[in-house]
C-alpha positions in Angstrom: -2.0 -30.7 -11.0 1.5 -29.9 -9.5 1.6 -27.6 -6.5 3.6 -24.2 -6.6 7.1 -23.4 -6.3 7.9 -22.0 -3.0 10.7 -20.6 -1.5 12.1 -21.8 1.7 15.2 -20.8 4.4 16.6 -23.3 6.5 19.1 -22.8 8.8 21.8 -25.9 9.3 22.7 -27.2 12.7 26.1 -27.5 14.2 27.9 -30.8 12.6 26.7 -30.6 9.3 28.2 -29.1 6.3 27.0 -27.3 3.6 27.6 -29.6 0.8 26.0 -32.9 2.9 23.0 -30.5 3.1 23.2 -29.7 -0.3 23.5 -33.8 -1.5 20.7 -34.4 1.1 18.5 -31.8 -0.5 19.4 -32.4 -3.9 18.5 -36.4 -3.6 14.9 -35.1 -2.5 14.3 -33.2 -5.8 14.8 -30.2 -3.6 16.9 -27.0 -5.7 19.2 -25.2 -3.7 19.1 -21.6 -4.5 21.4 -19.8 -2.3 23.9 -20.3 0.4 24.5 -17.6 3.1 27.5 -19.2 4.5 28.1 -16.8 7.9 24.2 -17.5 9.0 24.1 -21.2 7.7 21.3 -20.2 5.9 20.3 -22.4 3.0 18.0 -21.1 0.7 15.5 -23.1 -1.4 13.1 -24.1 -3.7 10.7 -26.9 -3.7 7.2 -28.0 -5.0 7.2 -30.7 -2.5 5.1 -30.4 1.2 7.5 -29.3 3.5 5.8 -30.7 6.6 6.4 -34.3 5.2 9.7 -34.4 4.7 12.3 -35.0 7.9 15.2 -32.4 7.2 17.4 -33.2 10.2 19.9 -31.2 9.1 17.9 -28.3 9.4 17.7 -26.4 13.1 14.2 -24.5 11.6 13.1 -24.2 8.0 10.5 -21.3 7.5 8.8 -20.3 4.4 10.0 -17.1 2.5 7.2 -14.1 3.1 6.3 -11.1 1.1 4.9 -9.0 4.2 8.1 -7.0 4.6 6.8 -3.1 5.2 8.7 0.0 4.8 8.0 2.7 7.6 
C-alpha cells in the first residue's frame, strides 16, 4: 500500500539555485509544486519518507500543517 501524498516547504540555502533544486528533487520522484522565489521557499509534494532522504540543498524542510486559527 502506497503512503499519502504530503505537502512539504523547504527553504534553499545560500549557493544553490532554484532550478538545481528543482533537477535534484525532480530525480528523487519528488513534484515541485510552487516556488516563492523572494523567501527561497520551495514547495512540494511527495509520497516518499522525508526523514530518509539527504536534501542538502535545503536549510529546513517542514511539513505543511492545517492548524492555522482565526482569532
Amino acid at each position: 500500500m502506497k503512503s499519502k501524498m504530503k505537502t512539504y516547504f523547504g527553504v534553499i540555502q545560500n549557493g544553490w539555485s532554484f532550478k538545481e533544486v528543482e533537477t535534484k528533487l525532480t530525480r528523487l520522484g519528488i513534484r515541485v509544486d510552487t516556488y516563492y522565489p523572494k523567501l527561497k521557499i520551495v514547495k512540494f509534494v511527495t509520497d516518499r519518507i522525508i526523514s530518509q532522504i539527504d536534501f542538502d540543498f535545503f536549510i529546513t524542510v517542514e511539513e505543511e500543517k492545517d492548524d492555522f486559527a482565526i482569532q
